[in-house]
C-alpha positions as CSV (number, residue, x, y, z in Angstrom):
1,X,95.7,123.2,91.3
2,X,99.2,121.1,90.6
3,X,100.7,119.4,93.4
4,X,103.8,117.9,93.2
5,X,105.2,115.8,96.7
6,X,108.8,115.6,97.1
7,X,110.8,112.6,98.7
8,X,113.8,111.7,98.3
9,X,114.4,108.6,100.5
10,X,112.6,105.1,99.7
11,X,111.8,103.5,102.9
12,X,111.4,105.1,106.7
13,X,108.9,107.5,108.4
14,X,109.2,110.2,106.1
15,X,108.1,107.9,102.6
16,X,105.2,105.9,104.1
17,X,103.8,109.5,105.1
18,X,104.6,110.9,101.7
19,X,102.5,107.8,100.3
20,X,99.5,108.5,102.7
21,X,99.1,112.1,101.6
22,X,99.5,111.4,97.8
23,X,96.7,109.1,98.0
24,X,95.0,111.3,100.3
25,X,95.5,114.2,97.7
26,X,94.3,112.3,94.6
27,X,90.7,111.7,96.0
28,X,90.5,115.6,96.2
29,X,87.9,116.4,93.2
30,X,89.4,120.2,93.4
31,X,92.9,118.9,92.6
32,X,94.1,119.4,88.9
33,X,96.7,116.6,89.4
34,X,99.0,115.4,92.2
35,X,102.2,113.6,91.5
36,X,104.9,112.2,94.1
37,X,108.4,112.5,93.0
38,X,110.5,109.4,94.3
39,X,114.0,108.1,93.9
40,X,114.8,105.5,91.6
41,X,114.8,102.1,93.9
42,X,111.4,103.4,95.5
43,X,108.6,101.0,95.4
44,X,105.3,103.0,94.9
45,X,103.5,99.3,93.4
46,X,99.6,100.0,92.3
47,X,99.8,103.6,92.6
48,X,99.4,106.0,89.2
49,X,101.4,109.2,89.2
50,X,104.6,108.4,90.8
51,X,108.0,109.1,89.1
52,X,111.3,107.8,89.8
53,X,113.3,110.8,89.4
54,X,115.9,110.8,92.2
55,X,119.3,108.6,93.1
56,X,118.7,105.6,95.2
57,X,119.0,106.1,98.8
58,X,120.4,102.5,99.5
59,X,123.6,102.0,97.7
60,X,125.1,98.8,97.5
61,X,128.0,99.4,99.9
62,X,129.3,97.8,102.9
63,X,131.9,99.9,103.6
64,X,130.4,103.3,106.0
65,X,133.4,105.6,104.3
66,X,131.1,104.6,101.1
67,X,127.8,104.7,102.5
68,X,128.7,108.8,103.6
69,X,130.5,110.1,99.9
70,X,127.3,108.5,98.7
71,X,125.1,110.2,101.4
72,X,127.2,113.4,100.2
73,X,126.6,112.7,96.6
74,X,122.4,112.6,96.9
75,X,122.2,115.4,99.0
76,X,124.0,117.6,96.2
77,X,122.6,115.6,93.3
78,X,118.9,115.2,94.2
79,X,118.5,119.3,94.7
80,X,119.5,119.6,91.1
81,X,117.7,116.6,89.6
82,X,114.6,118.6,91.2
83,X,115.2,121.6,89.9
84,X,115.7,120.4,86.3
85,X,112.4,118.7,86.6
86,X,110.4,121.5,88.4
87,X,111.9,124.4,85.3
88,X,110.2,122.1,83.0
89,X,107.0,121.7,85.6
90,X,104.0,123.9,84.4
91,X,102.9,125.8,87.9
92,X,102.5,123.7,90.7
93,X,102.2,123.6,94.6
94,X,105.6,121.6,95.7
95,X,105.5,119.9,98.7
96,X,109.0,119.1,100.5
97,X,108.1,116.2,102.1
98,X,112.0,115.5,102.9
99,X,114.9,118.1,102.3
100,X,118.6,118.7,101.9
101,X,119.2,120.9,104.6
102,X,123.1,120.1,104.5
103,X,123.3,121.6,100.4
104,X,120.7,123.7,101.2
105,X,123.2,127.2,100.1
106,X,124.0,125.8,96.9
107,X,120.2,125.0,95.7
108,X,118.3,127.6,97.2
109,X,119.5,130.6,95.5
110,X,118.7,128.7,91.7
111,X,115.5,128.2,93.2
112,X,115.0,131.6,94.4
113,X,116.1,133.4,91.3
114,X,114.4,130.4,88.6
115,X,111.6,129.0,90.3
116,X,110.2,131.1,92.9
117,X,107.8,133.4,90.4
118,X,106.2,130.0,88.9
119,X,105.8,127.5,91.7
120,X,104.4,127.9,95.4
121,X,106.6,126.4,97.9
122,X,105.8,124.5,101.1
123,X,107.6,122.5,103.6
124,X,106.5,119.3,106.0
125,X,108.8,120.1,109.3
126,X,108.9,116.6,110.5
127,X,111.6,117.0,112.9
128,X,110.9,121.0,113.3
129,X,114.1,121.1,115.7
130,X,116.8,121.2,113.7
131,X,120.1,122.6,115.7
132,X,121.2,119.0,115.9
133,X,121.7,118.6,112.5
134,X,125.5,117.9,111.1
135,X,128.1,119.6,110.8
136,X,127.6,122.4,113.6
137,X,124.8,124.8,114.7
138,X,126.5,127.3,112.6
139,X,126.0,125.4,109.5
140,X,122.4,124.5,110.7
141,X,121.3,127.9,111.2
142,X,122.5,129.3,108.0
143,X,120.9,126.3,105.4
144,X,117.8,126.4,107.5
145,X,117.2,130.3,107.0
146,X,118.2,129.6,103.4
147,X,115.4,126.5,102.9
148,X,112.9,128.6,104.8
149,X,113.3,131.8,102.9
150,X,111.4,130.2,99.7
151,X,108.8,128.9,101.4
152,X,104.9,130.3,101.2
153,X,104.2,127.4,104.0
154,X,105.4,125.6,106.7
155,X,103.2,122.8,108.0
156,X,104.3,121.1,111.9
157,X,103.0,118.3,113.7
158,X,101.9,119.7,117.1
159,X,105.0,121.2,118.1
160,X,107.0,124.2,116.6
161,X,109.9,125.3,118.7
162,X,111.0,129.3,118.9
163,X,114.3,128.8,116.0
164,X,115.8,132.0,114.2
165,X,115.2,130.1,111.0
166,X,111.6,129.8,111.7
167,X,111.3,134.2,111.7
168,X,112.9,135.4,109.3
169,X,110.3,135.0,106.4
170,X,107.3,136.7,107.5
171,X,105.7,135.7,104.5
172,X,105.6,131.8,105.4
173,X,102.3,130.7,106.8
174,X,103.3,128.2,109.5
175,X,100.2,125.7,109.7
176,X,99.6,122.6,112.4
177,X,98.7,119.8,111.0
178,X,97.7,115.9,112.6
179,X,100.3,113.3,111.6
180,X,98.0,110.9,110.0
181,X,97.5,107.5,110.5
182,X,99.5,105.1,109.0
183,X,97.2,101.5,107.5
184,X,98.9,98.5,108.4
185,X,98.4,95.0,106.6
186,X,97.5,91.5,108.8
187,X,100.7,90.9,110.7
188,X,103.2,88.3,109.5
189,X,102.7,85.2,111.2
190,X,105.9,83.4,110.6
191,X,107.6,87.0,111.9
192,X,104.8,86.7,115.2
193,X,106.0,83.1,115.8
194,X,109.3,83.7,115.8
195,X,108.4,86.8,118.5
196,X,106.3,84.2,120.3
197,X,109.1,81.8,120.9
198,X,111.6,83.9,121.9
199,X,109.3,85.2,124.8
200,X,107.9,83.1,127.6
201,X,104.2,83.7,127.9
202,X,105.0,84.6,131.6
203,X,106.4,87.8,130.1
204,X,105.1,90.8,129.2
205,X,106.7,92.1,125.6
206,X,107.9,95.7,125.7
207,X,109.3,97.0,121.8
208,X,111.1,100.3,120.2
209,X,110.4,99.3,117.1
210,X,111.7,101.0,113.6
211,X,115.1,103.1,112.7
212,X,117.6,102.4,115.3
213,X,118.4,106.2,116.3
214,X,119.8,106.9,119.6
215,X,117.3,109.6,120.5
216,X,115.0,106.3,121.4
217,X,117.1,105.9,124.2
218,X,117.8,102.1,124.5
219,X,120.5,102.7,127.1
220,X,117.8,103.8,129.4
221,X,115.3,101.4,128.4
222,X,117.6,98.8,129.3
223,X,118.8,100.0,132.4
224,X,114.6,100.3,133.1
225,X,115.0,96.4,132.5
226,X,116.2,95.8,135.6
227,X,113.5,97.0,137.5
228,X,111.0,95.3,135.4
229,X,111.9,91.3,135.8
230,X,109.2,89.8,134.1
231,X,109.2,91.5,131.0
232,X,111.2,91.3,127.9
233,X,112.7,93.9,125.7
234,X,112.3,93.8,122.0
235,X,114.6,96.4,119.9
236,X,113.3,95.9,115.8
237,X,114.5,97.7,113.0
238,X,117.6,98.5,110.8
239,X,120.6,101.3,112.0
240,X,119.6,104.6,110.9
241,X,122.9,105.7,109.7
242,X,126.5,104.4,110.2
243,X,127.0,106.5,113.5
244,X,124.8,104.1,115.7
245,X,127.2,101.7,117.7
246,X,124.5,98.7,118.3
247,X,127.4,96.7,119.9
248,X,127.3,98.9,122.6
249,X,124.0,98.7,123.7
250,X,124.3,94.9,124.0
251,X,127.7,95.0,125.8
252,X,125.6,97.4,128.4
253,X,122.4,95.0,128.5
254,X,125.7,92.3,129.1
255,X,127.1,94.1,131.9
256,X,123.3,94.7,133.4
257,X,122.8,91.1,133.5
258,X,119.4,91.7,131.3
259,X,120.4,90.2,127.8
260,X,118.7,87.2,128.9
261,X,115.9,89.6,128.0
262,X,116.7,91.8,125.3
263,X,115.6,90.5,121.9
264,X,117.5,92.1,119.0
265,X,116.4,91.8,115.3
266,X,118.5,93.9,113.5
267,X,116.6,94.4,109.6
268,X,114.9,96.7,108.1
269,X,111.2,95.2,108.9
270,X,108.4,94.9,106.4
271,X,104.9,96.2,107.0
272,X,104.0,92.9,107.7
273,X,106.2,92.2,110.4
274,X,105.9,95.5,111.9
275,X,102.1,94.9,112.3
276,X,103.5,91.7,113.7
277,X,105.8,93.8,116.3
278,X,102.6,95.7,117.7
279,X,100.1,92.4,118.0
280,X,102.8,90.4,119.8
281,X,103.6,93.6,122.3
282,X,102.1,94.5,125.3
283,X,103.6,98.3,125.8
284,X,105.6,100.3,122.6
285,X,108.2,102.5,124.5
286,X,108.5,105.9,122.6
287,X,110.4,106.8,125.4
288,X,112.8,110.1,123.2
289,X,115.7,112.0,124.5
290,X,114.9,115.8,124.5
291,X,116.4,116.2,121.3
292,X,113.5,114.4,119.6
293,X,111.1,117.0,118.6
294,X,109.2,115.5,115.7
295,X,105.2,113.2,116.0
296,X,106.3,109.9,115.8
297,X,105.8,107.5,112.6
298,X,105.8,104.6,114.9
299,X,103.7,106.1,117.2
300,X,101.0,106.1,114.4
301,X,101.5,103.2,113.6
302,X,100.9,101.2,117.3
303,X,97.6,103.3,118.1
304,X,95.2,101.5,115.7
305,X,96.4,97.9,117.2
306,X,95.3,100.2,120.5
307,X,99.0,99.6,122.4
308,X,99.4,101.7,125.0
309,X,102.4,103.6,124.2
310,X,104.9,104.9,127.3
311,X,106.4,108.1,126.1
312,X,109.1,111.0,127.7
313,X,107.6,114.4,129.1
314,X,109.2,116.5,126.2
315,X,108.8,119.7,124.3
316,X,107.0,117.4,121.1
317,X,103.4,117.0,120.4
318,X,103.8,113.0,121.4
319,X,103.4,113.3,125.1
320,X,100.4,115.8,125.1
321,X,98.4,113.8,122.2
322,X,98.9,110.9,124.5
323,X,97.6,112.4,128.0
324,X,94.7,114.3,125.5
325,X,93.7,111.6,124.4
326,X,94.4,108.9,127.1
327,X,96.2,106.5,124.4
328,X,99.0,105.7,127.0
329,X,101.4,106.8,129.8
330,X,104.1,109.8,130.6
331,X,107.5,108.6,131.9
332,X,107.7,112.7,134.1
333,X,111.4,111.8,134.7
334,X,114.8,110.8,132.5
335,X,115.7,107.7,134.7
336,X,115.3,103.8,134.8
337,X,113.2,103.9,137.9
338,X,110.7,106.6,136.6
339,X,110.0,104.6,133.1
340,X,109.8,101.5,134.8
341,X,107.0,103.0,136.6
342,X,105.5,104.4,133.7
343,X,105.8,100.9,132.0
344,X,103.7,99.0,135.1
345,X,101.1,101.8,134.4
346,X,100.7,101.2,131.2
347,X,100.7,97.5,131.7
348,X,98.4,97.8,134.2
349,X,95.7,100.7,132.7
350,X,92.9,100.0,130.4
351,X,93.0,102.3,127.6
352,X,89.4,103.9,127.1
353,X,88.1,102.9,124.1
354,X,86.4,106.1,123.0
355,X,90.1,108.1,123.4
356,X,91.3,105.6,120.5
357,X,88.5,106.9,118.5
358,X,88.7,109.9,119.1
359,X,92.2,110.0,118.5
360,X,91.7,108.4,114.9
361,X,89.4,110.0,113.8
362,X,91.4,113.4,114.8
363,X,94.7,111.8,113.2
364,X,92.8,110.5,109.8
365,X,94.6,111.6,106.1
366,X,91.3,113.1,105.4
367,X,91.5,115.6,108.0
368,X,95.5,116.2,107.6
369,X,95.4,116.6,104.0
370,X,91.8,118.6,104.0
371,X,93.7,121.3,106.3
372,X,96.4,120.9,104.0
373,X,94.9,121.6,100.6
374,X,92.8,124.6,101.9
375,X,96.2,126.5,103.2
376,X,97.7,125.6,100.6
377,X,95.3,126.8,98.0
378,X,94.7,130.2,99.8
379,X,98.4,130.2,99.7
380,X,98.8,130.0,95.8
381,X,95.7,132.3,95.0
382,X,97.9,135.2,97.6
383,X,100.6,134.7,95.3
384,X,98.7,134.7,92.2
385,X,101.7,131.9,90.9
């Protein structure tokens, strides 16, 4: 069996997952070949079988009016570049590891009518609510029906909510699958200095590390702040798109007398210095807004420095593999008071170190990718493709 990954962004949640399972994939002795498909300024160092096929997702632009005909331009041009290179493809399993959900109309019917009878197609639903997604629910509803509707699988992360989109192929095997754990090198320690200073050692280091998005909800996290006086927030990572007004939350932490408090470090951060976030923090807040309905990358990221992580009571599978496995606390309501006291309970618990384990070894590549490959095989023989 073929297996090709798609991904067309370089950096993020989404590529350091579609690294794991490619390497995951090769060791699989059943496995004809396995190749990960990547855009052109990806960095996929030491690993054989990668090919740069896609546009760069991190054009040289400073202007956001740029930044968005640009965003417009992949999302068109990466669908075709695919397709070109999948109707030369002998059969193979292809694995959308990221989608275009916004062109999704204009791809999927060459797909359908080209493709379909050669290759198997399946689908990683990271984020498996999608109604959010620009430019309405309208639009949404129709490219996600159109996406789904060539798909022989559909694999979710704990979590699949009850969407149209999701019914209306009933040949689409819909499998659960564990995130996976992502490995994480020896933390910087010019990056853990730095974190060091800015801290007193009187106070405890809370962080939302990775993409600024607002579904990590910083405003509430801040407003928590003043409840908790002796700790510091840390807020790491780059802007996930040109729609997040950072300058906002630090005129609130301003007005709530906390910026004293909030450490900002606003870059993209390395592997390095991310393991660096998680050794110099006491608590990681994954603290999401309702909307946020995906497993969390960072989430996988904190538990194998064994952080206690503080996260909301939603509909995704973060807060029940935390109280399963007793890897950190529940914040029951939306309000500063109720994740302050979530954050003293995690700063004040001892994490059990057979739930950490236990957790791992439930959250390994092996196990995602072996659950994976044997739905996916069973899959392709069905289709006889």
């Amino acid at each position: 069996m073929r297996i090709i990954i798609y991904n067309s962004s370089s950096f993020g949640g989404c590529f350091d997952y579609g690294r794991e399972i490619f390497k995951a994939f090769q060791k699989k002795d059943a496995l004809h070949s396995c190749e990960w498909w990547i855009p052109e300024n990806a960095s996929a160092e030491g690993l054989s079988g990668v090919r740069k096929l896609f546009v760069s997702d991190r054009p040289d632009f400073r202007s956001k009016i740029l930044k968005q005909i640009h965003f417009l331009y992949r999302t068109l041009m990466n669908p075709l570049l695919l397709y070109m290179r999948l109707a030369a493809a002998p059969n193979s399993v292809v694995i959308f590891n990221d989608f275009e959900q916004l062109s999704a109309p204009l791809w999927v019917p060459l797909f359908r009518k080209f493709l379909i009878r050669r290759h198997v197609f399946s689908v990683i639903l990271h984020d498996p609510d999608r109604d959010a997604y620009p430019p309405s629910l309208a639009w949404t509803r129709f490219s996600m029906k159109q996406m789904m509707g060539i798909m022989d699988v559909a694999f979710f992360h704990g979590y699949l909510p009850e969407k149209s989109y999701y019914k209306q192929n009933n040949q689409c095997h819909f499998i659960d699958i564990p995130h996976g754990i992502f490995p994480m090198p020896d933390p910087d320690p010019a990056f853990l200095e730095i974190l060091r200073k800015r801290v007193p050692e009187s106070q405890k280091l809370l962080a939302i590390p990775g993409n600024i998005r607002e579904e990590k909800n910083y405003q509430l996290a801040i407003e928590a702040l003043q409840h908790l006086p002796d700790c510091h927030l840390l807020v790491a990572g780059s802007a996930s798109n040109a729609r997040v007004n950072i300058d906002a939350y630090k005129q609130q932490a301003e007005k709530s007398g906390v910026s004293n408090r909030l450490v900002w470090i606003e870059k993209y951060l390395s592997p390095e210095e991310l393991a660096a976030v998680m050794k110099g923090s006491d608590v990681i807040l994954l603290n999401y807004s309702d909307s946020f309905t995906s497993q969390s990358g960072i989430f996988n990221v904190a538990v194998p420095f064994r952080k206690p992580v503080v996260v909301s009571k939603g509909k995704s599978s973060l807060s029940k593999m935390v109280q399963a496995f007793g890897i950190g606390t529940v914040s029951e309501c939306q309000d500063a008071e109720g994740l302050a006291k979530a954050i003293r309970t995690a700063l004040s618990a001892k994490a059990n170190p057979w739930h950490w384990d236990e957790y791992l070894s439930y959250a390994s590549w092996e196990h995602n990718t072996s659950l994976a490959f044997s739905n996916l095989y069973l899959a392709k023989a069905a289709s006889g493709r």
